[in-house]
C-alpha positions in Angstrom: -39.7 61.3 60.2 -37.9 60.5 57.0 -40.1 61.2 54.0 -41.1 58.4 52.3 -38.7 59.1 48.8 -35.5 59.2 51.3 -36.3 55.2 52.8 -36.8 53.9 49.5 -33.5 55.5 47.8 -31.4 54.8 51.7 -32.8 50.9 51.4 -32.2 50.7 47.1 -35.5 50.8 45.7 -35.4 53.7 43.7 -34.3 53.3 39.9 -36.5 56.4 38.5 -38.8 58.9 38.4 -40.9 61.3 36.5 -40.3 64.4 38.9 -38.4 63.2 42.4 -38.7 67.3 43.7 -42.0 67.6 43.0 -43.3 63.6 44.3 -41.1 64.6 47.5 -43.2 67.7 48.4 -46.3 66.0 47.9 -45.5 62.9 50.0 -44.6 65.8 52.7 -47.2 67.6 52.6 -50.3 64.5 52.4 -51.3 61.1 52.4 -50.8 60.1 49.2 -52.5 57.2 47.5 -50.4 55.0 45.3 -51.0 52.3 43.2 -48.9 49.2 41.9 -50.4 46.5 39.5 -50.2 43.0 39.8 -51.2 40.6 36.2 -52.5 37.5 37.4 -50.2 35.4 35.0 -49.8 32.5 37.3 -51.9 31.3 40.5 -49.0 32.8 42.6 -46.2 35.8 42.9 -43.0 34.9 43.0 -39.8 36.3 44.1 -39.8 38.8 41.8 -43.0 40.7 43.5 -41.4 40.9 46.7 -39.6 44.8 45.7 -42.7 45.7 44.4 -44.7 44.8 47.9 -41.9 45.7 50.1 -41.7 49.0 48.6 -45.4 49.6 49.0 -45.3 48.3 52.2 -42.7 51.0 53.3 -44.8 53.7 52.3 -47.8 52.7 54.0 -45.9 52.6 57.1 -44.7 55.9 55.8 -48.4 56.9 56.4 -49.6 57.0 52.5 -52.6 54.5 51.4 -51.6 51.7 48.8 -54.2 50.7 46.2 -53.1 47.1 45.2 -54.7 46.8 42.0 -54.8 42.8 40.2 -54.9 42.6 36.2 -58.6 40.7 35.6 -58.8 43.5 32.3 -54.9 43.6 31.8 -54.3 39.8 32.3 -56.5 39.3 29.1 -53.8 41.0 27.1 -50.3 40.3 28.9 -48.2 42.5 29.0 -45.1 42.4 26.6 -42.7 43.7 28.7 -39.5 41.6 29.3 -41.0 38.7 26.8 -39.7 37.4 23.9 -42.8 35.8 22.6 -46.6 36.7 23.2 -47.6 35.3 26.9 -50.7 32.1 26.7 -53.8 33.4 27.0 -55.9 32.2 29.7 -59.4 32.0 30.4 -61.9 34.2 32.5 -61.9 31.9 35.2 -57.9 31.0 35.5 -57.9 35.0 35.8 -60.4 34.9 38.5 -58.4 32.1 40.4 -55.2 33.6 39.8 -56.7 37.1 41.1 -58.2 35.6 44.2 -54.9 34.3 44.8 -52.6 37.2 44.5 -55.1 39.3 47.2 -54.3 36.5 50.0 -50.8 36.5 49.3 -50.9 40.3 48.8 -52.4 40.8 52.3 -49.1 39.7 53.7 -47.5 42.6 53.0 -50.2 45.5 53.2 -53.2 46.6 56.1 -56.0 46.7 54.5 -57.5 47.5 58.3 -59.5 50.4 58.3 -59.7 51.4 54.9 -55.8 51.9 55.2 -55.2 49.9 51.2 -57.4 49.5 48.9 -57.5 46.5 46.9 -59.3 46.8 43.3 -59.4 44.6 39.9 -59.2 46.5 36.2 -61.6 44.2 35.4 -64.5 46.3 36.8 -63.8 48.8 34.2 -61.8 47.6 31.6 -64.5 45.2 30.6 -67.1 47.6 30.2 -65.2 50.0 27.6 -66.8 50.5 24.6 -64.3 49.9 22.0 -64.8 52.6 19.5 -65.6 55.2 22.5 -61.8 54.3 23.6 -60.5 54.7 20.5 -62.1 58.5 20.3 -61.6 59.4 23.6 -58.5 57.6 24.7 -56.5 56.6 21.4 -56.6 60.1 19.9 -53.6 60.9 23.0 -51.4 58.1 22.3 -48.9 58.3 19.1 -47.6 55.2 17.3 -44.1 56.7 17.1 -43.8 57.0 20.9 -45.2 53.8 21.9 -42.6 52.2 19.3 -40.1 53.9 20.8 -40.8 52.2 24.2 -38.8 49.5 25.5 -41.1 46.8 25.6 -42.1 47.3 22.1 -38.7 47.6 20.5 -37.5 44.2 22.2 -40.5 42.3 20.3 -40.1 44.2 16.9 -37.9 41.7 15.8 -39.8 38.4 16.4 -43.4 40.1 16.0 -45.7 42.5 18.2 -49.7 41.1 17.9 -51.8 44.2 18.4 -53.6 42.7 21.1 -50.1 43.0 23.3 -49.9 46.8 21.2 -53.0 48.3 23.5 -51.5 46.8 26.2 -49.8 50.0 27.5 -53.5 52.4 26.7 -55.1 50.1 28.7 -52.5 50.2 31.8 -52.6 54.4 31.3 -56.3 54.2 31.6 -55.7 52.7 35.1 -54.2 55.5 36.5 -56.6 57.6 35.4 -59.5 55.4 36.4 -58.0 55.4 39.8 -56.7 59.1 40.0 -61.0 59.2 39.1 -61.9 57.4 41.6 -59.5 57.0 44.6 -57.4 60.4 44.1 -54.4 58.2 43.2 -51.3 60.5 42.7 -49.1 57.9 41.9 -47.9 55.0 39.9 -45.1 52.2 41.5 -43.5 49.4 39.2 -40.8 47.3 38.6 -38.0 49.3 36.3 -39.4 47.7 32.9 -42.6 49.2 33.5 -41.1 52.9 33.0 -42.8 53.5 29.6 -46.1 52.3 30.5 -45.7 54.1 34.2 -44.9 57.0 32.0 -48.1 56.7 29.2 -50.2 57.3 32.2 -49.0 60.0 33.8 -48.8 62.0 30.3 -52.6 60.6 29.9 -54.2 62.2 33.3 -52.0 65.4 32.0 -53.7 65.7 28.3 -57.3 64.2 29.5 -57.7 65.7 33.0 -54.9 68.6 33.1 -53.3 67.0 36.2 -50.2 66.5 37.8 -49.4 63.3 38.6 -46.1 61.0 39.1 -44.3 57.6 38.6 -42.0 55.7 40.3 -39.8 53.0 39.3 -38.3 50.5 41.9 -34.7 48.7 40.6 -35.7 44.4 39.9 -34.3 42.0 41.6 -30.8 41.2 40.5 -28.0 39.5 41.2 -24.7 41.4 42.2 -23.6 39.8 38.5 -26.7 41.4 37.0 -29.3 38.1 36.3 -32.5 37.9 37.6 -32.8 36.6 41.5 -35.2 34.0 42.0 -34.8 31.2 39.8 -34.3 27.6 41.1 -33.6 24.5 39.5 -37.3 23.8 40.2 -38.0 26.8 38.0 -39.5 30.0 39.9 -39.5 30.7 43.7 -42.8 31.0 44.3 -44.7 32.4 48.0 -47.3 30.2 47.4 -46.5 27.3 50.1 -47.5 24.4 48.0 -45.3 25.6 45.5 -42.3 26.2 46.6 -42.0 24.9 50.5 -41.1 27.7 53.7 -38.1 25.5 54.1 -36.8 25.5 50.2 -37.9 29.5 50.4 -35.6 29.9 53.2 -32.2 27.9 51.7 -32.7 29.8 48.7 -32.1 33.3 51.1 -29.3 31.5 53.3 -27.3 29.9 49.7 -26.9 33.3 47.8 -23.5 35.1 46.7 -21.7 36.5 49.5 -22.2 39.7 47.4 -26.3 40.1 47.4 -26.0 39.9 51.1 -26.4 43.6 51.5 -29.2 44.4 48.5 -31.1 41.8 49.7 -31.3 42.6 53.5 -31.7 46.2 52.7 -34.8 45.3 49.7 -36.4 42.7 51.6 -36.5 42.9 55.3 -37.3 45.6 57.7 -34.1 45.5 59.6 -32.9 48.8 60.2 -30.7 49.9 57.1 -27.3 50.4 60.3 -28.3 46.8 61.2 -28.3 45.8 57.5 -24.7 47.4 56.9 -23.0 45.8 59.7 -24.5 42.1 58.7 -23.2 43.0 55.0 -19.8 43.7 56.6 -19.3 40.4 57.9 -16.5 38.2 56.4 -15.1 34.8 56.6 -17.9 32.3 58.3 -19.6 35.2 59.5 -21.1 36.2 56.6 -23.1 32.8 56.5 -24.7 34.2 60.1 -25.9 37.0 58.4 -27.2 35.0 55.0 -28.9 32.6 58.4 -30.9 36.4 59.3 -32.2 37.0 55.7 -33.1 34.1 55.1 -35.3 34.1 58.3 -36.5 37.4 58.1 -38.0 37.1 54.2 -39.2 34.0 55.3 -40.8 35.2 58.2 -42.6 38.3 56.1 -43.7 35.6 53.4 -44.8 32.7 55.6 -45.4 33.6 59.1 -43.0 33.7 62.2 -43.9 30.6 62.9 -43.0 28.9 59.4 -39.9 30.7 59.2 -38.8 29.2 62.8 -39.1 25.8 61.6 -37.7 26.5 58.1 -34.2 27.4 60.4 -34.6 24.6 62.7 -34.7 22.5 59.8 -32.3 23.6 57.9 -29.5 23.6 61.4 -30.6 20.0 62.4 -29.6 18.9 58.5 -26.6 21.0 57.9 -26.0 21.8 61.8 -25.3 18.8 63.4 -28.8 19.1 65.1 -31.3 17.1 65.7 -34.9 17.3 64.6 -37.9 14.5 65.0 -39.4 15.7 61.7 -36.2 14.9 59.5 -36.0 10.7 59.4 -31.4 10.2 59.3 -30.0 7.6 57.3 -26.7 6.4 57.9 -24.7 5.6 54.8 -20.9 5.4 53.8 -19.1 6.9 50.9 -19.5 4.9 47.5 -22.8 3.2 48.0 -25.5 3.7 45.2 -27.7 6.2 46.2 -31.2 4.2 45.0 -29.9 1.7 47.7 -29.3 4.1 50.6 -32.6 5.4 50.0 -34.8 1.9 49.4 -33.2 0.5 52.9 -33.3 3.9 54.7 -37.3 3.4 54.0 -37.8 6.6 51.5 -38.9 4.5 48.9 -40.5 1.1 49.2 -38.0 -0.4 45.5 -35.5 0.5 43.6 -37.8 0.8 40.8 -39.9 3.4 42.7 -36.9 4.9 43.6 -36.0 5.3 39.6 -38.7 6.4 38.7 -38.7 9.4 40.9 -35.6 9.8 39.8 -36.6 10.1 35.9 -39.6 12.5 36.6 -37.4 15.2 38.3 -38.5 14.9 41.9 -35.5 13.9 43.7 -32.6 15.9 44.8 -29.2 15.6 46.8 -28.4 18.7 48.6 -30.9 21.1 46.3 -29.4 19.7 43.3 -31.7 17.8 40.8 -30.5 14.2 41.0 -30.8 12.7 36.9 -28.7 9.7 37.2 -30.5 6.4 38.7 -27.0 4.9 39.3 -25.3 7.7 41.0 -23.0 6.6 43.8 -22.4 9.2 46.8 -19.2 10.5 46.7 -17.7 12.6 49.7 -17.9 15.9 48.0 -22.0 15.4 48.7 -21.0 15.9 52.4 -21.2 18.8 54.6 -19.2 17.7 58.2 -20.6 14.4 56.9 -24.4 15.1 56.1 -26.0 15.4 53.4 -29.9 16.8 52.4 -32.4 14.7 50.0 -35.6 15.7 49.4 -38.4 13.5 48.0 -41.3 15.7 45.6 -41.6 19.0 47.7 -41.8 18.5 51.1 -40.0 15.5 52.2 -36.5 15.3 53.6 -34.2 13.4 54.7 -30.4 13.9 56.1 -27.8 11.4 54.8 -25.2 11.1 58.4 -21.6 8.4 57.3 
């Protein structure tokens, strides 16, 4: 059986780590528990989480035990890291909600059967520190110097660094410790931008509890062109279903760059990384086959075989030719005002209805956000003569000339 630090480096996950020889004899030699931290900044992950829970999903079925940890102490600060400004503070109950949240969507990914994951919130500790014993105890092993020196800081020095966002990287170091403490937690997993705080706690269970332990980074979810995967025109792609629909989830996977084809099969599905190659090697129309399997396979580890299923029936009877009862066709012709097409085609009962859903942002015309209440359908709209609207988030509708 491979060890654990070979799958994630074969599939891409691995960006660094604080001593690869030494995490690679240990994963070897035990079950190891690791942990990766979740803030509750919103009442859903987004695409973004996925390397994060696909990686610690590989190591459990590796055989090591995950601790999922959520931020209720941590999301009280926000963490600075990749910000340009200081994140909104929320309130005690939004954390709890958001918290709640991220452990349903969170038990997609890991077993938590048999006490094989652990799931536990910084809340339960972090909110009971005494401030000044923290500053003795804890503060006395942190330097100023270093923790300027550290990404996350030196990207806010500029615009302005609050000291509440300053102890953000003590209190995610106390974590490890906390759960080295109480779980025997040997190591730390986060995105790449976490390195210097990853790092602040393993140097802290070193000086406070003379132990070895290690950090991992995993590489973020990137384009081949080097921006950040996962943005819409909507905003973010969230899993949460009422946010961002199985069926939008799943065109996102099937419309990306040729290029991503590869990182993306090998960072987000299970396939078999000889399976993902030869997809990746497609060209021509081919390729779109293989975009057709990713985009299944994430959707199916987000939302459920089933949900994933109807995401690629819909998306073949729209753009296929197909047919599907649950998508309402509309027969138009080139150069007719789209406001009429939809008013007679029964999607909206006026033309002033009609505009006004146009003005607030929820229509679009194949994915696109549709801003102009006069705009006449032109035949670059059509795919072999159909074309996809979609009313708010969940209601669709195939224009057929």
């Amino acid at each position: 059986m491979l060890n654990a630090i070979d799958i994630l480096k074969e599939r891409g996950f691995l960006a660094q780590c604080t001593d690869e020889a030494g995490l690679r004899e240990l994963l070897g030699q035990e079950q190891v528990s690791f942990y990766t931290g979740f803030d509750p900044t919103a009442d859903s992950l987004h695409a973004g989480h996925l390397i994060a829970l696909m990686a610690m999903s590989h190591l459990q079925r590796a055989g090591h035990r995950p601790i999922c940890l959520v931020g209720g102490g941590t999301g009280t600060v926000g963490d600075p890291s990749g910000r340009t400004d200081m994140r909104k503070m929320m309130t005690d109950e939004t954390i709890r909600h958001n918290c709640d949240c991220f452990r349903r969507q969170i038990s997609r990914f890991i077993d938590f059967a048999d006490d094989r994951a652990i799931m536990v919130d910084n809340g339960d500790w972090l909110r009971k520190l005494n401030y000044i014993d923290l500053l003795r105890d804890i503060g006395a092993h942190f330097t100023v110097n270093r923790m300027l020196a550290a990404e996350s800081y030196k990207q806010r020095w500029e615009k302005g660094l609050t000291f509440l966002e300053f102890n953000y990287m003590i209190m995610q170091a106390y974590d490890f410790m906390e759960l080295n403490g109480r779980y025997g937690c040997k190591l730390e997993m986060g995105g790449d931008d976490q390195w210097s705080n990853i790092i602040a706690g393993v140097e802290l269970c070193r000086r406070k509890k003379n132990i070895t332990v290690f950090g991992l980074t995993n590489k973020l979810l990137t384009k081949s062109d080097g921006t950040k995967m996962g943005k819409t025109a909507g905003g973010a792609l969230w899993l949460d279903a009422e946010k961002t629909s199985p069926y939008d989830f799943y065109q996102y996977w099937r419309n990306i760059d040729d290029a991503d084809v590869e990182t993306c099969l090998s960072l987000l599905t299970y396939l078999p990384m000889d399976e993902v190659r030869r997809l990746a090697s497609a060209e021509g129309h081919e390729i779109n086959r293989s975009k057709e399997i990713l985009a299944y396979e994430v959707t199916k580890i987000v939302h459920g075989e089933r949900e994933a299923e109807k995401a690629q029936e819909t998306a073949k009877a729209l753009f296929g030719g197909g047919t599907s009862t649950e998508i309402p066709q509309i027969h138009t012709a080139v150069g007719e005002k789209l406001v009429d097409v939809l008013v007679r085609g029964d999607v909206f009962s006026s033309k002033s209805e009609a505009r006004r859903m146009i003005q607030q942002g929820g229509l679009t015309l194949n994915d696109v956000r549709v801003s102009d209440e006069h705009y006449i359908l032109s035949e670059v709209d059509f795919t072999d003569g159909a074309a996809l609207i979609k009313k708010g988030k969940k209601k669709h509708y195939r224009l057929v000339y």
